[in-house]
C-alpha positions as CSV (number, residue, x, y, z in Angstrom):
1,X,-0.1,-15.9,-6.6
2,X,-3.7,-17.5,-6.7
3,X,-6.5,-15.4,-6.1
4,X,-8.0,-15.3,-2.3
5,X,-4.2,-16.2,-1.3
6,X,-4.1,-15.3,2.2
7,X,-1.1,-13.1,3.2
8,X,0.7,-12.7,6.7
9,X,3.4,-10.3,8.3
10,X,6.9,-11.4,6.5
11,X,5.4,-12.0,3.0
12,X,6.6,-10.8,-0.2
13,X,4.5,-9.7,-3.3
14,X,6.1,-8.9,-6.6
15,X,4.5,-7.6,-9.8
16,X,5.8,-8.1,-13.3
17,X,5.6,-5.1,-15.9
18,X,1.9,-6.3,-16.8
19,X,0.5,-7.7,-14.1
20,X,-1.2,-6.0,-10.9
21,X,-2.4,-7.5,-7.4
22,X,-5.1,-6.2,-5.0
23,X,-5.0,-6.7,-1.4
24,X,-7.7,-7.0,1.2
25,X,-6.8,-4.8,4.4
26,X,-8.7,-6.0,7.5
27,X,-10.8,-3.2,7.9
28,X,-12.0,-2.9,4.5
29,X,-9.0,-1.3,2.9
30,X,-7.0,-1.9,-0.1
31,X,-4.0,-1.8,-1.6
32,X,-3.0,-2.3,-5.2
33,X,0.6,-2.7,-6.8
34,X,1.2,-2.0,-10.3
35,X,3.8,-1.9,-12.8
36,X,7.2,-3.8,-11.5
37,X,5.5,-3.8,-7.3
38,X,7.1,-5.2,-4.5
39,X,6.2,-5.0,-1.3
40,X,7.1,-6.2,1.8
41,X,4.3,-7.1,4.3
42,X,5.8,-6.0,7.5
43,X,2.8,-6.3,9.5
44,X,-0.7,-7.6,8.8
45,X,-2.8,-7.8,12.5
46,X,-3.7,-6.0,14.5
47,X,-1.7,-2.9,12.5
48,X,-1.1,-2.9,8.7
49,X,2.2,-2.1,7.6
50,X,3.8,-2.5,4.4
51,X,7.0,-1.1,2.6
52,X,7.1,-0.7,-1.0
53,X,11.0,-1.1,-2.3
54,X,10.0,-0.1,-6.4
55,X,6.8,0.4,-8.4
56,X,3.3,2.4,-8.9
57,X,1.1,1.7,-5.3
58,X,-2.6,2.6,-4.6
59,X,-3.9,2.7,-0.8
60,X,-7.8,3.7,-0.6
61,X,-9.0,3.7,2.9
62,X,-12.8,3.3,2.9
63,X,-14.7,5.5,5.5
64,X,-15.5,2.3,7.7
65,X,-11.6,1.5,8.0
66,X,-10.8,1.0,11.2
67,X,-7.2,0.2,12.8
68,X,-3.7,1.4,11.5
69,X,-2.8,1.6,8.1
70,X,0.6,2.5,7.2
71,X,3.0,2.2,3.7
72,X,6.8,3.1,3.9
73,X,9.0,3.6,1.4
74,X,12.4,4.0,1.2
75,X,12.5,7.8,2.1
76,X,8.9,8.2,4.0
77,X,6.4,6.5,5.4
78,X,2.7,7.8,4.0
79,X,-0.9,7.2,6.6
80,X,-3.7,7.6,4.5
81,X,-6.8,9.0,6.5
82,X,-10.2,6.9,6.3
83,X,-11.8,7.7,3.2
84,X,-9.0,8.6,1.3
85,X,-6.8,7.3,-2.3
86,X,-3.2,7.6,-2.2
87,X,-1.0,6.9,-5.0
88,X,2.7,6.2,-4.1
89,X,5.4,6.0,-7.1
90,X,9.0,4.5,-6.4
91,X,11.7,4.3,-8.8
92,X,15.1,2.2,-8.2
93,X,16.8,4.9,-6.9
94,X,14.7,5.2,-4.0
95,X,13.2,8.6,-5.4
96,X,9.6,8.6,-3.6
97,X,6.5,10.8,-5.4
98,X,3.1,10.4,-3.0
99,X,0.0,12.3,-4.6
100,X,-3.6,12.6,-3.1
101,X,-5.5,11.1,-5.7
102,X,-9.6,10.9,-3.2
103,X,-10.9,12.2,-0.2
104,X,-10.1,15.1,2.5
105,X,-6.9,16.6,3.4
106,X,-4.9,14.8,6.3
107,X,-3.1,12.0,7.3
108,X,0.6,12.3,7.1
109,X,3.6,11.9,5.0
């Protein structure tokens, strides 16, 4: 993938075991795989949606994020609240961990 590559609903993104990509939510969110990602980008506009199969995950929601923002995994689906960093692990099995890395309680799980 190039950098600025725009992405739409239906797209794939896959990381290697070095590499890392950062996305650009509308709204001014992010989110960032790491570590053997992929991801499924089930919706882009006007909700975000994505579903991470296996890998390390990083959602920050700025303050100013407006509109839905949602990542499933295999066993939940995790909505961050605005100004908030959620890290979401998933390993091969499935096996989901979801930790509250920034920012106030909320959202859901």
């Amino acid at each position: 993938m190039k950098q600025s590559t725009a992405i739409l609903g239906g797209d794939s993104l896959q990381v290697g075991k070095e590499g890392c990509i950062e996305v650009s939510v509308p709204g001014g969110s992010f989110l960032r795989l790491a570590r053997d990602g992929e991801v499924e980008v089930v919706s882009y506009e006007p909700s975000v949606v994505f579903r991470g199969s296996t890998g390390s995950f990083y959602i920050q929601r700025l303050a100013r994020g407006r509109g839905e923002l949602m990542f499933e995994s295999p066993l939940c689906k995790v909505a961050p609240t605005p100004d908030s960093m959620v890290r979401v692990d998933i390993l091969a099995n499935g096996t989901t961990t979801v930790y509250r890395t920034v920012g106030p309680r909320g959202g859901s799980v």
